[in-house]
PATORSE-193931 format. One line per 8 residues: their letters; for each residue x, y, z of N, C-alpha, C. Coordinates in steps of 0.02 Angstrom, whole numbers, plus 32768, in hexadecimal, padded with zeros to 4 digits. Each point is the difference from the previous one (the first is absolute). Layout:
BEGIN
a> X,Y,Z,X,Y,Z,X,Y,Z; ...
// end
This chain:
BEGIN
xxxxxxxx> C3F1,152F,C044,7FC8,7FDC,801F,8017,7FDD,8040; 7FCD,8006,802E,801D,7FE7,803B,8019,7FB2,7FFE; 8028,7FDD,8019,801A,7FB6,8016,801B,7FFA,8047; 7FCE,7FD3,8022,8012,7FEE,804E,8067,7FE0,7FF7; 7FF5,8027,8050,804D,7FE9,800E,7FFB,7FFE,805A; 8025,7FD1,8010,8015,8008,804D,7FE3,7FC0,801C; 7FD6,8005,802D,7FC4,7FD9,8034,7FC2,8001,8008; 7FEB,7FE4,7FC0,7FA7,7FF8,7FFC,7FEA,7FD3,802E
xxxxxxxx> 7FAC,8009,8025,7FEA,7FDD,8031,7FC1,7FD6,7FCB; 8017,7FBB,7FF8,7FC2,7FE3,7FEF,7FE2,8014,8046; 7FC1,8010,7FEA,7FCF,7FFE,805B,7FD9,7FD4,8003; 7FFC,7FDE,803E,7FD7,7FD1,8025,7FA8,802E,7FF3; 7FDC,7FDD,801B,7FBA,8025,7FF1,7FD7,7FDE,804E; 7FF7,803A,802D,7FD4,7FF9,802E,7FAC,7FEE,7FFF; 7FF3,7FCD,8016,7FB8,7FFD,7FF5,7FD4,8003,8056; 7FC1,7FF5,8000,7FDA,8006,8037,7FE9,7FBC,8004
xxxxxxxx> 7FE7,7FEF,8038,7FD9,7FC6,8013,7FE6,7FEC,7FC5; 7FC8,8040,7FE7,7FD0,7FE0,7FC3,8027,8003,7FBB; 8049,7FFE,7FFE,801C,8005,7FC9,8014,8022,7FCC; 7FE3,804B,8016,8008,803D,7FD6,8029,801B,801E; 800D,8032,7FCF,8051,801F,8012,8004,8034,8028; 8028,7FEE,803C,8006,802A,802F,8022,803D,7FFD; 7FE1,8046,7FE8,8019,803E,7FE2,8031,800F,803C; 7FCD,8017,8041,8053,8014,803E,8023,7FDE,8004
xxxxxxxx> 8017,7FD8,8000,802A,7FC8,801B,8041,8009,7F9E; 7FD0,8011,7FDB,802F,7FF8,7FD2,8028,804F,7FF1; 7FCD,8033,8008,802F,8048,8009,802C,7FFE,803B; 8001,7FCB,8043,8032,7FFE,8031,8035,7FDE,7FD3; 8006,7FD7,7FCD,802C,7FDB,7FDE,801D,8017,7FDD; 7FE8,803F,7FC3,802F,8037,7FF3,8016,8023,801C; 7FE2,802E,8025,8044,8030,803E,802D,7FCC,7FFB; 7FE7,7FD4,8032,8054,7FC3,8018,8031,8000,7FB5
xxxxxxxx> 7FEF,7FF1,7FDF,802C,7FEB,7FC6,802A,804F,7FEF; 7FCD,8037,7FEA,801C,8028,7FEE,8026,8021,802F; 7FE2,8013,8040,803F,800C,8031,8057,7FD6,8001; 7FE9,7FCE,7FE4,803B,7FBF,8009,802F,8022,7FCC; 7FEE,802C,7FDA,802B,7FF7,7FC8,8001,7FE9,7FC2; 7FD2,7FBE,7FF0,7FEE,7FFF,7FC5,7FFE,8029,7FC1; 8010,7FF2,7FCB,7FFA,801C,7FBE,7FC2,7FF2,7FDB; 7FDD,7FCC,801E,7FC6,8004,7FD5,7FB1,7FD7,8001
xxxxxxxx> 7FD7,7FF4,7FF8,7FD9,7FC8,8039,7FD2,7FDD,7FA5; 8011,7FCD,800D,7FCA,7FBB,7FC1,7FC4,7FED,801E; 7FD9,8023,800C,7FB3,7FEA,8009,7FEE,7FD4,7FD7; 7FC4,7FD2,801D,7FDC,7FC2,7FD8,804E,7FCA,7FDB; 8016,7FFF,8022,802C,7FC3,7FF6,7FED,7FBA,800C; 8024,7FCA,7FFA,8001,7FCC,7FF8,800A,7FE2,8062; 8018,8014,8022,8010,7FF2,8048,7FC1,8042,8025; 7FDC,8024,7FBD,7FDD,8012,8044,7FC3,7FF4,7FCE
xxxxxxxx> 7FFA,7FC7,7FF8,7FCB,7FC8,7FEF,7FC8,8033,7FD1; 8016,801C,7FD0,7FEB,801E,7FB7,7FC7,7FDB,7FE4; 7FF6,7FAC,800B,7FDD,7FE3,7FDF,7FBE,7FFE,802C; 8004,7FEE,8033,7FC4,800F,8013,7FDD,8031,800A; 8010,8048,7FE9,7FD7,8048,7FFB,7FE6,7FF8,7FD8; 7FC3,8033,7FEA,7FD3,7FFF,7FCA,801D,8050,7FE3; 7FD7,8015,7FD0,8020,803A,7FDD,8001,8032,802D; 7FB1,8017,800E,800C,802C,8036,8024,8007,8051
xxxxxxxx> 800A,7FBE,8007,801B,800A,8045,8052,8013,7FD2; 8020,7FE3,7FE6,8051,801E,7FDF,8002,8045,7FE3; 7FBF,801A,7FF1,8004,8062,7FEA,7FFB,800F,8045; 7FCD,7FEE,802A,7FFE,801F,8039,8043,8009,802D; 803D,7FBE,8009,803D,7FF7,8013,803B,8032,7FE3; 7FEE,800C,7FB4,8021,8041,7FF6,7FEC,803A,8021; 7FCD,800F,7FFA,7FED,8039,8011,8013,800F,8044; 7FF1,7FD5,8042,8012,8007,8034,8041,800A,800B
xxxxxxxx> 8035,7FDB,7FC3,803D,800C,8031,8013,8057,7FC1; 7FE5,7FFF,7FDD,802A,8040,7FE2,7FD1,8042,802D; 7FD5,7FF4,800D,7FE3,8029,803C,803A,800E,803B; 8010,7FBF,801E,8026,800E,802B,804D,8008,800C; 8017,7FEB,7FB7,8036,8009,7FED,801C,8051,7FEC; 7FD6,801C,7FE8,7FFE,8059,7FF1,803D,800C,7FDA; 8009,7FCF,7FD3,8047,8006,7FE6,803F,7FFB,8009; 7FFE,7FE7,8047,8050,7FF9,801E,8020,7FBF,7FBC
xxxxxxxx> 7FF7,7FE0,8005,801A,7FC3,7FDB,7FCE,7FDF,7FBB; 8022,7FE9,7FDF,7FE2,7FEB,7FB1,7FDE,7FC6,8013; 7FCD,7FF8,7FD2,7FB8,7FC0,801B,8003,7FF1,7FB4; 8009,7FAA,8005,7FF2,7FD9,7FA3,7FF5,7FCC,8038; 7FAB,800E,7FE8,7FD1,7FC7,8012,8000,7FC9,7FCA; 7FE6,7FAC,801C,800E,7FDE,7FCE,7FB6,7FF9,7FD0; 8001,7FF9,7FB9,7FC2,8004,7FF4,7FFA,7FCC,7FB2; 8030,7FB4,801D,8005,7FDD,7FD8,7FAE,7FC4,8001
xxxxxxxx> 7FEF,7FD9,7FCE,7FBC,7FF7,7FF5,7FFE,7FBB,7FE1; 7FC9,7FD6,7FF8,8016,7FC2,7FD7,7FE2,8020,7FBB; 7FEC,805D,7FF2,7FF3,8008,7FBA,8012,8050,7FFA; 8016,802E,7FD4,8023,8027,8001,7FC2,803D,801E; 7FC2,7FF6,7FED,7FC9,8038,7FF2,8002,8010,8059; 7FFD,7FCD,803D,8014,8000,8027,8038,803E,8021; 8043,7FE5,7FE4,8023,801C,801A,8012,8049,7FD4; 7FDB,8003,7FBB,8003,804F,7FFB,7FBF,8020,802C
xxxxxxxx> 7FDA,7FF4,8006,7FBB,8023,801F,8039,801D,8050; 8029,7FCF,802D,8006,8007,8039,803E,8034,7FFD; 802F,7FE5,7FB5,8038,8038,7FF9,7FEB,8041,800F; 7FD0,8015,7FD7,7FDA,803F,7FE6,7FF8,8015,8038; 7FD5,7FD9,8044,7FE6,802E,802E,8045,7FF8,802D; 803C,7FEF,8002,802E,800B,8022,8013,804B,7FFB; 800C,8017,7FAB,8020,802B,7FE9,7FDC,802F,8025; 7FA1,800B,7FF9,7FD6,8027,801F,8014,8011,8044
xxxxxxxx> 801A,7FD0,8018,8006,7FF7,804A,8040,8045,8013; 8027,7FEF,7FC9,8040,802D,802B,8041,7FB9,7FF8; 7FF5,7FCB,7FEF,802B,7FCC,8010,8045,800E,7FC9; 803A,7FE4,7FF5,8030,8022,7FEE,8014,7FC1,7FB5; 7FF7,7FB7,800D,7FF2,7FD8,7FD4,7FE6,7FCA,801D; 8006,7FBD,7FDE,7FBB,7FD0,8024,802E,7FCC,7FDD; 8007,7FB1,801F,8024,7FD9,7FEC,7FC8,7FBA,7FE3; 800B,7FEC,7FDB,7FD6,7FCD,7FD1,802A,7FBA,7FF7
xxxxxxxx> 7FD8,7FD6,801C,8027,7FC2,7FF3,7FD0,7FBE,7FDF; 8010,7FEB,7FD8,7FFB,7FD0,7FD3,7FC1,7FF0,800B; 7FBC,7FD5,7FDB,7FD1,8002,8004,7FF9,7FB8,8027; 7FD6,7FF1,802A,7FF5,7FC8,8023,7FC5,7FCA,7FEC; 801A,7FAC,8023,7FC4,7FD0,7FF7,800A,7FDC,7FB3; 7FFC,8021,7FB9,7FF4,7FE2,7FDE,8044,8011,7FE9; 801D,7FC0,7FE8,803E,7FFF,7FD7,8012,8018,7FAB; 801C,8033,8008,8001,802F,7FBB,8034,7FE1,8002
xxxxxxxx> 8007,801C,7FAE,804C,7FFB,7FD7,801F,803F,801A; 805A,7FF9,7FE7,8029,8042,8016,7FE8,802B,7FD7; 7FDD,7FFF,7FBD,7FF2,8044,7FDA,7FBD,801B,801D; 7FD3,7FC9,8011,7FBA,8017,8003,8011,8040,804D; 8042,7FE3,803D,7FFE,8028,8028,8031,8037,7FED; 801E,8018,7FCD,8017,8029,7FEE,7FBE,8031,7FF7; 7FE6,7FED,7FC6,7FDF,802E,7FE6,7FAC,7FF8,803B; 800A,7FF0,803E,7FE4,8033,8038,8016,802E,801E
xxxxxxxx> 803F,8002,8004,802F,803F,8000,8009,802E,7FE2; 7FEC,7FF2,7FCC,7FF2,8040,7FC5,7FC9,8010,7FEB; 7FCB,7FC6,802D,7FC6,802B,7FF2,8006,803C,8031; 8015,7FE5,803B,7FF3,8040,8049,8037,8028,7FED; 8039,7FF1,7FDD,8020,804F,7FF3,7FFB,8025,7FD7; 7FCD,7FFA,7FBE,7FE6,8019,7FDD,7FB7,802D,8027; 7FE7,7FF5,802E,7FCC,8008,8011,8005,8049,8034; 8037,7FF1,801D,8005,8029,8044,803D,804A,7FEE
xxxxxxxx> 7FFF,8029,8029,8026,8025,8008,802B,7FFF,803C; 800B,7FCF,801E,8046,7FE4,804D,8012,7FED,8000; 8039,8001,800D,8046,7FE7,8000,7FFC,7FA8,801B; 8012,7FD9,7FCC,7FEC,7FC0,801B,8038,7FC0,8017; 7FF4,7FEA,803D,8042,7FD2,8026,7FEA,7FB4,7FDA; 801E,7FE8,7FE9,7FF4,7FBB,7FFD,800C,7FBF,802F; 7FC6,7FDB,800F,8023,7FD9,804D,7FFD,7FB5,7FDB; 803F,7FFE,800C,8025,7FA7,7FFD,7FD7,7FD4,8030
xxxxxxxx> 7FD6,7FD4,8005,7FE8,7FD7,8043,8009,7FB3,7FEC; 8017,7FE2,7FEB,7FFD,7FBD,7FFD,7FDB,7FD8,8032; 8005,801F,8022,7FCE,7FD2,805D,7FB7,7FFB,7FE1; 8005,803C,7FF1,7F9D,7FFE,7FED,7FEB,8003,7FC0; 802F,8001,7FD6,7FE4,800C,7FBF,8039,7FF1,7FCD; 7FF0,7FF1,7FB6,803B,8002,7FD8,803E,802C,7FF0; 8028,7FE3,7FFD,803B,802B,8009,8021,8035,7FB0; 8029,8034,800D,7FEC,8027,7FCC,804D,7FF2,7FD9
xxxxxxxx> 800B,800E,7FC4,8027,7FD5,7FD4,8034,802F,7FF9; 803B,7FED,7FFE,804B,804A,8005,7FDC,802B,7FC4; 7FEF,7FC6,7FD4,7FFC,802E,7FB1,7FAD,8042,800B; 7FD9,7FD6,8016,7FC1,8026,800A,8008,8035,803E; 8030,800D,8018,8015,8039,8044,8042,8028,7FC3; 800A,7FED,7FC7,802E,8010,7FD8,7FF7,803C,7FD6; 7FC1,7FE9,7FF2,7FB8,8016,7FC0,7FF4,8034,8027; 7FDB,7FEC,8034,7FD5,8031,8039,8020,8042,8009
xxxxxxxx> 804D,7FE7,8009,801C,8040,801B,801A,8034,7FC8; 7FE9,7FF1,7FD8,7FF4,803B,7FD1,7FCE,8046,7FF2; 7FE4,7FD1,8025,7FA7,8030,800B,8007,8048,801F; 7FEE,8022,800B,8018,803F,802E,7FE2,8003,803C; 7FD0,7FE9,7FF1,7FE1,800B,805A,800F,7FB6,8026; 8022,7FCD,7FDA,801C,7FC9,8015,8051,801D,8037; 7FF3,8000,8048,803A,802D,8007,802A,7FCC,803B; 7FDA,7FC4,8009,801D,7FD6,804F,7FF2,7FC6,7FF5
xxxxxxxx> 802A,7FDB,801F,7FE6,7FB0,8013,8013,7FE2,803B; 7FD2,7FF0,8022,800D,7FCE,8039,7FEE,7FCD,800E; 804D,7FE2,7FF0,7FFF,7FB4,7FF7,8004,7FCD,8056; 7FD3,7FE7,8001,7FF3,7FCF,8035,8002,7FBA,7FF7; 8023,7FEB,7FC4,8029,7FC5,7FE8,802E,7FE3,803A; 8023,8041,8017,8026,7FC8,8039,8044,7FF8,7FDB; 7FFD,8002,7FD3,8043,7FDA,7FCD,802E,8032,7FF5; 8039,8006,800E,8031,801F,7FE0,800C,7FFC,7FBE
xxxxxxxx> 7FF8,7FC9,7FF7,801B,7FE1,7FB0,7FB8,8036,7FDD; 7FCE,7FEA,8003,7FC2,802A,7FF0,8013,8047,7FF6; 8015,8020,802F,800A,804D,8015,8041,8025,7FC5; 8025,7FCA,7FFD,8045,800A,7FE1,7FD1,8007,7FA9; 7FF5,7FD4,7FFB,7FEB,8000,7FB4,7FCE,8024,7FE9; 7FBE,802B,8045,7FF8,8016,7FD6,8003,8056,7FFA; 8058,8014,8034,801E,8022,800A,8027,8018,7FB1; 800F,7FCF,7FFA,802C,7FF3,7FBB,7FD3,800A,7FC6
xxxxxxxx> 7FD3,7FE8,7FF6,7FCD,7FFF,7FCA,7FF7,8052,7FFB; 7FE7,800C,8034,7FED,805F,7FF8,8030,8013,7FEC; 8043,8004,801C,805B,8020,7FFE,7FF7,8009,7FB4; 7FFB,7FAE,7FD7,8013,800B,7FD1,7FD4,8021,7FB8; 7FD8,800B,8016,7FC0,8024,7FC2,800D,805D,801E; 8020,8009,8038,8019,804D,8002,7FCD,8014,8023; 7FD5,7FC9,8028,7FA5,8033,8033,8029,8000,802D; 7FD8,802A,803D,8022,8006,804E,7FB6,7FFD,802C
xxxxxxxx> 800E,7FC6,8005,7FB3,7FE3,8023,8025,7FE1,803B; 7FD5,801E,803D,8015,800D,804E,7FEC,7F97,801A; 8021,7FF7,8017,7FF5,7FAD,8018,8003,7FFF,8034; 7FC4,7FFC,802B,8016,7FF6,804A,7FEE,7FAD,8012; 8028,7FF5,8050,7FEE,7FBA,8023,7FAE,7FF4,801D; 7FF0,7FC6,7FE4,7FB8,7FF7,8017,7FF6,7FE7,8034; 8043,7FDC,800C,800C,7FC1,8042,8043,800E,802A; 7FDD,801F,8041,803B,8022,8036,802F,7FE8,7FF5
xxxxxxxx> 801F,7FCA,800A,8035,7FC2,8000,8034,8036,7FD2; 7FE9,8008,7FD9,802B,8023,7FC3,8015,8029,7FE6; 7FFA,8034,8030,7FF3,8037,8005,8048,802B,7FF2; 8021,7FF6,802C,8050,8017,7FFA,8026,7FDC,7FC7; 7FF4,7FBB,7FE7,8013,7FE3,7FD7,7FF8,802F,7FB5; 7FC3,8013,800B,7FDC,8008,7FBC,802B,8055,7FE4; 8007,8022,8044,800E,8050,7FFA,8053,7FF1,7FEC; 8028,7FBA,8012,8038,8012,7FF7,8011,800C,7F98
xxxxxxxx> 7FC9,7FC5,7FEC,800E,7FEF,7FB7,7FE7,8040,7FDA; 7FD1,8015,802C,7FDF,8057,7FCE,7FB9,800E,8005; 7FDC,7FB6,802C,7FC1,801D,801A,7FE6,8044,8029; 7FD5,8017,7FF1,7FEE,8049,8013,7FD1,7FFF,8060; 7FFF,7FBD,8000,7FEF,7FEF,804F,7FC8,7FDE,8003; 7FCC,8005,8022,7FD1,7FCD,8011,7FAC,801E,8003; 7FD7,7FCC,8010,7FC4,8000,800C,7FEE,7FBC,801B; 7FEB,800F,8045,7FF6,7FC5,801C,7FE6,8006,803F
xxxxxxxx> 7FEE,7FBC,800F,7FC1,8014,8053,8026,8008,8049; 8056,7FED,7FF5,8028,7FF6,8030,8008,8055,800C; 7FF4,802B,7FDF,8019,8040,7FEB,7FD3,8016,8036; 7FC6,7FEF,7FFE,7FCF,8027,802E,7FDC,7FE1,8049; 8039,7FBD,8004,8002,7FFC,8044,8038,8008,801F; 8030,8005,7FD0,8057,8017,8026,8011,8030,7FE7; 7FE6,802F,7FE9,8020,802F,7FDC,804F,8022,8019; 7FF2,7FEB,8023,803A,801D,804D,8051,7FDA,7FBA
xxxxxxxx> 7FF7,7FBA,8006,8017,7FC7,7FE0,8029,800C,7FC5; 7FBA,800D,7FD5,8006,7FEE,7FA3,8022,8059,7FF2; 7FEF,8044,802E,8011,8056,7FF4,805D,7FE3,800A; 8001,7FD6,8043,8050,7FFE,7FF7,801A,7FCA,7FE1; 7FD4,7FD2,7FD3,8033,7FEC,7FDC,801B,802E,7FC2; 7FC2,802A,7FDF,8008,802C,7FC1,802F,8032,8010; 7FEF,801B,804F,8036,803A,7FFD,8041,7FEA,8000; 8022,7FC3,802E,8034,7FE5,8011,8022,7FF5,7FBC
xxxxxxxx> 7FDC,7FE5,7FD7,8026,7FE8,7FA9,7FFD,804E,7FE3; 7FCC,8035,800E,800B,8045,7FD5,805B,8029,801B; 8005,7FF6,8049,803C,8017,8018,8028,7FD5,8000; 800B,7FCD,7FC8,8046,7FCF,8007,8007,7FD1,802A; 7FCA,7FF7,8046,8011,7FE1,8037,7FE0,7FBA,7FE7; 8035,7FC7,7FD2,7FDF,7FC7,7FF0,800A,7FCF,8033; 8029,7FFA,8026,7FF4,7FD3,8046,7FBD,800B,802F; 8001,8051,8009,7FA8,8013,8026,7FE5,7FD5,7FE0
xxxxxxxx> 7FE6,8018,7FAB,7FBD,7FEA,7FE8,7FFF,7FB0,7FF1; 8035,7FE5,7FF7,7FF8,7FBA,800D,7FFC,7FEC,8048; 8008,801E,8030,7FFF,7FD6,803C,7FB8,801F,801A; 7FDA,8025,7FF0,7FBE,801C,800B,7FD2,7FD5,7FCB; 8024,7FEE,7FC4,7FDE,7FC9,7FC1,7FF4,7FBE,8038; 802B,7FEC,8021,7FEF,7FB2,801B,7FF0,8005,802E; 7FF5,8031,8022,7FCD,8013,804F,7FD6,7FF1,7FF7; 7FC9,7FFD,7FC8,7FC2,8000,7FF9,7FE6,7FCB,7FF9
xxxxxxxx> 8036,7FC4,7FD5,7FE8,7FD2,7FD9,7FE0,7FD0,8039; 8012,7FEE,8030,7FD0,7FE2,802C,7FC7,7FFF,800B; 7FED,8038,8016,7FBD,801D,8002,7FE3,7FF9,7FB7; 8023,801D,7FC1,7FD8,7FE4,7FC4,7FF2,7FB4,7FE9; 801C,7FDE,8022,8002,7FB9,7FF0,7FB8,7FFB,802C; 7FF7,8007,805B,7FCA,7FEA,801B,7FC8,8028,7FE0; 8009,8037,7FE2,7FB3,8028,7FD6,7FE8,7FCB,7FC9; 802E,7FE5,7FF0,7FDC,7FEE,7FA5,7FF2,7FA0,8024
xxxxxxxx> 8009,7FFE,802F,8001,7FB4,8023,7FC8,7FE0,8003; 7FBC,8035,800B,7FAB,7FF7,8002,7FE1,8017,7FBA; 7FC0,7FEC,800A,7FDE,801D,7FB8,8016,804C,8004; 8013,8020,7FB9,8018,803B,7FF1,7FB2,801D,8001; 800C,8056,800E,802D,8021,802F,7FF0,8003,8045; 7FE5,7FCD,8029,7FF6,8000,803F,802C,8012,8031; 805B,7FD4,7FEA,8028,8005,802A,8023,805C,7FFA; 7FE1,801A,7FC0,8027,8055,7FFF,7FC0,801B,8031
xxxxxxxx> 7FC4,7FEF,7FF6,7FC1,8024,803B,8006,7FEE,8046; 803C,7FCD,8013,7FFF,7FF6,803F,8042,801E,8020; 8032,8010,7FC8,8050,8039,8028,7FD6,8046,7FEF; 7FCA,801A,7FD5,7FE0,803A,7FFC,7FEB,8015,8036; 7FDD,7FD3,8005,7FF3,7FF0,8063,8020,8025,801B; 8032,7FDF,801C,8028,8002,802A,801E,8053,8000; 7FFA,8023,7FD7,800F,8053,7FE3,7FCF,8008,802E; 7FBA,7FEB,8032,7FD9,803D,8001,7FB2,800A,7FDD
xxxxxxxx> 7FFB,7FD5,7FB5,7FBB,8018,7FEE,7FF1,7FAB,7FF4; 7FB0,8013,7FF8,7FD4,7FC7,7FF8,7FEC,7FF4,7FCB; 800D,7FB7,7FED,7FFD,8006,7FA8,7FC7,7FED,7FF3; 7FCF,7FC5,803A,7FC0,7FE9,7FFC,800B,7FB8,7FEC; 7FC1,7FE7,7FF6,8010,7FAE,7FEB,800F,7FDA,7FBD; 801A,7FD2,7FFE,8008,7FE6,7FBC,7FBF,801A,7FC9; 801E,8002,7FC5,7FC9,8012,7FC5,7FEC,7FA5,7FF6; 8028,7FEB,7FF7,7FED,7FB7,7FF1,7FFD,7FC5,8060
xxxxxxxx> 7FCC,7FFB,7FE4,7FFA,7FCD,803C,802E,7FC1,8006; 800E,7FEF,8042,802B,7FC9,8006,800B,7FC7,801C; 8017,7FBD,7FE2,7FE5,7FCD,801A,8025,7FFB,804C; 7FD0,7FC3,8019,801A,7FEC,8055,804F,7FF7,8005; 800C,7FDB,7FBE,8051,7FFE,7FF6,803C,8023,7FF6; 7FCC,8034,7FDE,8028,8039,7FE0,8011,8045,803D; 7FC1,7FF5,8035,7FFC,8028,8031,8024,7FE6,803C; 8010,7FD1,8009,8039,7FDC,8020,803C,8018,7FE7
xxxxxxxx> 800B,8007,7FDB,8053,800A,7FDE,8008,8040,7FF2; 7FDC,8038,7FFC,7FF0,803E,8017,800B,8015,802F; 7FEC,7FD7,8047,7FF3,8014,8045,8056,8003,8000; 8015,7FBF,7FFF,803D,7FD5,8014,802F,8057,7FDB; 8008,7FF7,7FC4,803B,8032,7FD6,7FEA,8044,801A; 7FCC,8015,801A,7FE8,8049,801F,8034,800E,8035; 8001,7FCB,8023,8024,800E,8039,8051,8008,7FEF; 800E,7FCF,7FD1,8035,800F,7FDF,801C,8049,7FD6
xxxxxxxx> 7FD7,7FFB,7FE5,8006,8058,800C,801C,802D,8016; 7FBD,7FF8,802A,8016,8033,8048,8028,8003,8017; 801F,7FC1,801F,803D,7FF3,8007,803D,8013,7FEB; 800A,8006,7FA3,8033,8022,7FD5,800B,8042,800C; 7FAF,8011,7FEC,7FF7,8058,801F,8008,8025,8033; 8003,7FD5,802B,8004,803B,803C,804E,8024,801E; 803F,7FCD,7FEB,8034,802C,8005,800F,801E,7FD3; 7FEF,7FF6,7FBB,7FFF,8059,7FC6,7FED,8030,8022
xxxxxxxx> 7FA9,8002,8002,7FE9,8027,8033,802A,8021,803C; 8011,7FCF,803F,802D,8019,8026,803C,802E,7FE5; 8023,7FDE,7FBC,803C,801F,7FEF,7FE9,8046,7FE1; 7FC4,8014,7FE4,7FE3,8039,7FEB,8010,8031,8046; 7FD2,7FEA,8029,7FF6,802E,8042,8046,8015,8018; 8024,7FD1,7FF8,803D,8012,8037,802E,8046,7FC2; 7FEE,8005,7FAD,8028,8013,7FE7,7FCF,805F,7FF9; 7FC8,7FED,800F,7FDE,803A,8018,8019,8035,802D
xx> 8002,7FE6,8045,8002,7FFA,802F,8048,802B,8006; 8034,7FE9,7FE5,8044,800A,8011,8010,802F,7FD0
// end
């Protein structure tokens, strides 16, 4: 059964003036990625603001990019829910779609117990026939338990996890937890920062939004650690962190829609409106940005070029 490996693109999500999703602008966003190299693209993610879609605009987002994707690269859209009926209905039409598996993360808003969110996990893997990623998010939602990613990974179509904990300590244990029950459940980094860290201990690589505005970046840190070169991929690991520090600096994910920018496409306006204050400190870190970005950029061109 298939299990992601390499450089997944959480994707950003283009919208229009009136807020719907900007289809060209988002088939210009796959070419880019898949030309880049990428291994694989996470539609309806968490950085490309998942929560504010309605059902049909997130089938429609599959559909467009596996349209335009034509199979070059594997698509596990996210199709996690605050109730399971949800995210099997959206699994299902992934599978329809052509999509390869679909990643599910913890149910949102109302505070469950660790069993009650277990056994939403087993409702949707009982339900579906795809290969299913499990996503770690502590930022937005409750966090998932070594022992209940322990359980899980017994399942068969239970085949990934990407943990966006941030934590090593997190990653380690529940590296170990799987090791020791004899599963081989794929763990990738949820949070760039960690990326080379994560591949040295036995992580299988990443999924993340840095992926699909640097891909240039996050392709050579994976390749640099696949060919031995651990000075490259650590010194390509802390190139970035700057720029990831000024992204996450404004309301999330504004500051990843404003270096997306800077690639070339138009992401459109905030989904959530923003205060006078908040749009001040926006303006101010935008420029900051820009600023970070533009000698990557430069350093891209010149490595083109030559």
């Amino acid at each position: 059964m298939f299990k992601p490996e390499g450089v997944y693109v959480a994707m950003l999500t283009p919208f229009r003036e009136d807020g719907s999703l900007n289809e060209a602008e988002l088939r210009r966003i796959v070419d880019f990625l898949v030309e880049s190299g990428v291994h694989g693209l996470f539609p309806i993610s968490s950085v490309g603001e998942s929560i504010h879609m309605s059902m049909d605009e997130k089938i429609r987002m599959m559909e467009v990019i596996a349209d335009q994707n034509k199979g070059r690269v594997r698509i596990t859209p996210g199709v996690g829910s605050s109730h399971p009926a949800e995210s099997i209905h959206l699994a299902q039409k992934a599978k329809e779609i052509g999509c390869d598996g679909v990643v599910v993360a913890p149910p949102y808003f109302f505070q469950l117990s660790q069993e009650n969110i277990e056994k939403y996990y087993e409702t949707i893997s009982d339900a579906v026939d795809i290969p299913i990623i499990l996503y770690n998010i502590p930022l937005f939602t409750q966090p998932l338990t070594y022992d209940i990613v322990k359980r899980l990974a017994r399942r068969e179509n239970v085949v990934a996890m990407k943990d966006s904990s941030g934590s090593m300590v997190d990653f380690m244990h529940f590296m170990d937890k799987v090791r020791i029950i004899g599963e081989d459940l794929n763990i990738l980094a949820g949070r760039e920062e960690t990326l080379f860290p994560t591949l040295m201990v036995g992580g299988k690589g990443c999924m993340t939004g840095t992926a699909g505005i640097l891909p240039e970046k996050m392709l050579g840190i994976y390749n640099a650690w696949k060919a031995g070169e651990y000075s490259e991929a650590l010194n390509l690991q802390l190139s970035i962190l700057l720029v990831i520090r000024a992204m996450f600096s404004v309301t999330f994910p504004l500051g990843f829609k404003v270096a997306m920018e800077m690639r070339g496409f138009q992401m459109g306006p905030p989904k959530q409106p923003l205060s006078d204050a908040e749009r001040f400190k926006f303006n101010t870190t935008k420029v900051r940005i820009q600023k970070i970005m533009k000698p990557i950029l430069n350093e891209f061109k010149e490595t083109s070029s030559s």
